[in-house]
C-alpha positions in Angstrom: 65.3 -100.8 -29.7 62.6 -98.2 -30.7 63.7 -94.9 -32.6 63.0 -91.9 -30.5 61.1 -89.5 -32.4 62.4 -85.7 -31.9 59.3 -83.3 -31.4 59.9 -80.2 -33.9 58.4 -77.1 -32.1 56.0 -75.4 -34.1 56.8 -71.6 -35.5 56.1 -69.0 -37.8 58.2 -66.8 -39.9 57.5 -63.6 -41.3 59.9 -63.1 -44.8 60.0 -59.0 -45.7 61.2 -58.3 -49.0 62.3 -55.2 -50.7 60.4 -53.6 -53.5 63.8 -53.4 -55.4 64.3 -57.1 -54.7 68.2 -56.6 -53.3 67.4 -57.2 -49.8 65.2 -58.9 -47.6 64.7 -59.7 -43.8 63.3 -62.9 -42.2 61.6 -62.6 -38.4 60.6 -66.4 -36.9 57.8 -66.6 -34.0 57.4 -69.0 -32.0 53.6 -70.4 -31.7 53.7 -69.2 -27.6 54.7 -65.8 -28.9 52.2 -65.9 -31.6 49.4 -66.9 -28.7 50.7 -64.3 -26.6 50.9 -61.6 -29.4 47.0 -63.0 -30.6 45.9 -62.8 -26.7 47.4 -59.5 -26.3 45.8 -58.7 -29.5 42.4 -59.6 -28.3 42.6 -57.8 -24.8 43.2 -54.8 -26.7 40.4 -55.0 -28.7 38.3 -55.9 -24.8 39.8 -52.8 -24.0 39.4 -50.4 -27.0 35.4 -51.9 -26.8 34.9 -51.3 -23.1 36.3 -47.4 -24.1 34.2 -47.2 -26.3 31.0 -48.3 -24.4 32.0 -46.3 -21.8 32.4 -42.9 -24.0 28.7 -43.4 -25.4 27.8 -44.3 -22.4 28.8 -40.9 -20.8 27.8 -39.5 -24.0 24.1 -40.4 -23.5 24.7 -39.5 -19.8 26.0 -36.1 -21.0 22.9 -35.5 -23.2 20.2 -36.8 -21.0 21.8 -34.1 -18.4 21.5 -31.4 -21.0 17.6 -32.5 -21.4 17.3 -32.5 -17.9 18.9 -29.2 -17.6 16.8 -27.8 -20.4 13.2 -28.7 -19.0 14.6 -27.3 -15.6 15.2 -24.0 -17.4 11.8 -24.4 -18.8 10.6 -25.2 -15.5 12.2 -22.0 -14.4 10.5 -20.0 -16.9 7.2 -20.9 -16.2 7.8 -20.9 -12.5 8.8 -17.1 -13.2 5.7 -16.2 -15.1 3.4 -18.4 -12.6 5.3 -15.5 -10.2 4.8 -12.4 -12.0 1.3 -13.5 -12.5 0.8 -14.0 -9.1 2.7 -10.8 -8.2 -0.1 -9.0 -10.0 -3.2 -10.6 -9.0 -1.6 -9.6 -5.6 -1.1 -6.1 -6.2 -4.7 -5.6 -7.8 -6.2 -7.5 -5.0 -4.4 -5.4 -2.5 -5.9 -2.5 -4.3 -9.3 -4.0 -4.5 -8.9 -4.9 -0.8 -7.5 -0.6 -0.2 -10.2 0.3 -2.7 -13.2 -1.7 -0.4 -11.5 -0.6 2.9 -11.7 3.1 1.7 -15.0 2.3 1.0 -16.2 0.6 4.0 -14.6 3.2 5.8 -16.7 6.2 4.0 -19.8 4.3 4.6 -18.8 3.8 8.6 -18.1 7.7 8.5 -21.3 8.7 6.9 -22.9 6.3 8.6 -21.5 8.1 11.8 -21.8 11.6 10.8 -25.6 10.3 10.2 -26.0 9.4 13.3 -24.7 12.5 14.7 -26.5 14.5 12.6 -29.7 12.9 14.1 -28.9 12.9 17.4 -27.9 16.4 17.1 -31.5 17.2 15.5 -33.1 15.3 18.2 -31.4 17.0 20.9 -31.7 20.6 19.7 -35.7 19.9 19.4 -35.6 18.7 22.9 -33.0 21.5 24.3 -33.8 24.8 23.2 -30.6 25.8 25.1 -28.8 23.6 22.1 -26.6 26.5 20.2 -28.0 25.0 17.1 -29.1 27.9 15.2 -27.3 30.0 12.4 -25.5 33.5 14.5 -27.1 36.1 12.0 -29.9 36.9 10.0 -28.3 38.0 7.2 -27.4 35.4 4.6 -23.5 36.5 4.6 -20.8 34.4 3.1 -18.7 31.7 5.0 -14.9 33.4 4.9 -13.0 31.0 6.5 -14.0 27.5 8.3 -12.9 26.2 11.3 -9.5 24.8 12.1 -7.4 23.8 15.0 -5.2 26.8 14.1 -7.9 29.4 14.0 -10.8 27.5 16.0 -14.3 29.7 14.9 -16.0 30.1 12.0 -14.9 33.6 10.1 -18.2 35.1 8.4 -19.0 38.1 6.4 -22.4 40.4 7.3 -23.8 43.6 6.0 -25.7 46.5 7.7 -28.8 46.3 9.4 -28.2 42.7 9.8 -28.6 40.8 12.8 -26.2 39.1 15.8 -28.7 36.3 17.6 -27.9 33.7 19.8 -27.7 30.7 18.8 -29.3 28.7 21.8 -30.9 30.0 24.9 -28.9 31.0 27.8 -27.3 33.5 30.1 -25.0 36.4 28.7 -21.9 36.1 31.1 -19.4 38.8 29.1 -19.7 42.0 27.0 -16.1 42.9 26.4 -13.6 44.3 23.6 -10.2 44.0 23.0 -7.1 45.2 20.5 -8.5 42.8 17.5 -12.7 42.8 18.2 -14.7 46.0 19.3 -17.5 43.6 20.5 -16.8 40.3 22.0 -19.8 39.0 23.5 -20.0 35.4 25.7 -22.8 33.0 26.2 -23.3 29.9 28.5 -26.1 27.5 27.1 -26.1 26.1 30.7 -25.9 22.6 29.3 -21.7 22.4 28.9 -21.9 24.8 25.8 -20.6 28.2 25.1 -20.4 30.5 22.3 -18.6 33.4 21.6 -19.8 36.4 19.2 -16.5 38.5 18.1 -16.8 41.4 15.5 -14.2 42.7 13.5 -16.1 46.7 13.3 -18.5 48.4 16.2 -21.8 47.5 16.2 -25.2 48.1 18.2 -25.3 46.1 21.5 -29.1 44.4 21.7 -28.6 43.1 25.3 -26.6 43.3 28.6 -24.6 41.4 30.6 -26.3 39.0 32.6 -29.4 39.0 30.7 -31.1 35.6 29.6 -31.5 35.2 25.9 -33.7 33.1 24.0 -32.2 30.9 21.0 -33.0 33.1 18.1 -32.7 36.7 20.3 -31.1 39.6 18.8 -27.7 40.4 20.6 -26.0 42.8 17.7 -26.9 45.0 14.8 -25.0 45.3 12.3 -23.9 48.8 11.4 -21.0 48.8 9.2 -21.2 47.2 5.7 -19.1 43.7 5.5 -18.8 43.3 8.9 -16.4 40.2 10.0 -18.2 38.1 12.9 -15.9 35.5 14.1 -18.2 32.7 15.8 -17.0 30.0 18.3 -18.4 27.3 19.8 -17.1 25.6 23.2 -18.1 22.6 24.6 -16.7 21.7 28.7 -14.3 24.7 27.6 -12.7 23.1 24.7 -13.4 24.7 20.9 -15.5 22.4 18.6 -16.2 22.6 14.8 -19.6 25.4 14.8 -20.8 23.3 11.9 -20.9 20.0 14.0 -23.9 21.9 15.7 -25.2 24.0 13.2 -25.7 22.0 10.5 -28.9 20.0 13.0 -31.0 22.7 11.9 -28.9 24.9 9.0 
């Protein structure tokens, strides 16, 4: 009959002794515990790597955001500059642009006023009745210039000087009032009329109802610095005296 042989399980022991050598303690393992203890062991070190992977990997993650979030700030920058750069070519083309309508639009108006001035010329040579001429002789200052809220011309004369029509046509009123001693009113006969108004008496050259030739004598001046007041109406409405007068001067 064959001896049985008796398996002896396999373990460690772990002997702790005092520094002082009075005591000591003894701890026994057994080899599954030691496996488990080796396995558990290694899972922690899996774990503590996989950690610590994961930490760089945010890490890099972390900084490559940072980079990212730096160039788009740069980005940012230079978008606002591109801006303010392109703010100001705006505002000196929109001044250039102002600058050339302004222009444009003086060389339209002279161009008008040109063109006016011509026709104006051409018509008083052709229509004698055109109140184109200057209402005096005498070479007296301009005192005020027409505007819409006193709508004639306001000139200064001197004695012996003369009142003349400016245009040919018919006399229709010698009158005075509280402000003008001498009004006197003239149809051209062509949608024109013009009024002679002074400020101080003066000599009456002509009558009422009288035809007058452009150039005619209709006052003389007898007081020194005598105001006329001149206006000029066209269908009834007052218009700027220079508009006409300045065909001929």
């Amino acid at each position: 009959m064959k001896r049985q042989r008796h398996k002896h399980k396999e373990s460690f022991s772990i002997l702790l002794i005092s520094n002082t050598g009075r005591s000591g303690r003894q701890f026994h393992f057994s080899l599954l515990t030691f496996r488990l203890f080796l396995a558990f062991l290694f899972l922690i070190c899996i774990a503590l790597g996989c950690l610590s992977s994961l930490f760089l990997t945010q890490r890099r993650s972390l900084t490559a955001l940072k980079e990212q979030l730096n160039r788009q700030e740069q980005m940012v920058l230079q978008l606002e500059e591109e801006k303010a750069a392109l703010d100001t070519e705006r505002q000196a083309l929109t001044a250039e642009n102002e600058t050339l309508h302004q222009a444009i639009s003086a060389s339209v108006q002279a161009k008008e006023q040109e063109e006016a001035l011509a026709e104006t010329e051409s018509r008083a040579e052709q229509d004698p009745s055109f109140p184109s001429r200057y209402p005096s002789t005498d070479t007296g200052m301009l005192l005020t210039a027409y505007s819409e809220e006193q709508p004639y011309l306001s000139l200064n004369t001197h004695t012996e000087g003369k009142v003349i029509a400016a245009g040919s046509g018919t006399i229709t009123a010698i009158k005075s009032d509280e402000t003008y001693p001498v009004i006197i009113e003239m149809d051209h006969g062509n949608g024109y009329q013009t009024r002679y108004m002074c400020h101080q008496e003066a000599e009456l050259n002509i009558q009422e109802g009288a035809q007058a030739n452009g150039g005619d004598a209709l006052l003389t001046i007898t007081t020194d610095n005598t105001q006329l007041d001149y206006q000029v109406l066209h269908e009834g409405s007052p218009i700027d005296p220079l508009m006409v007068l300045d065909a001929k001067g």
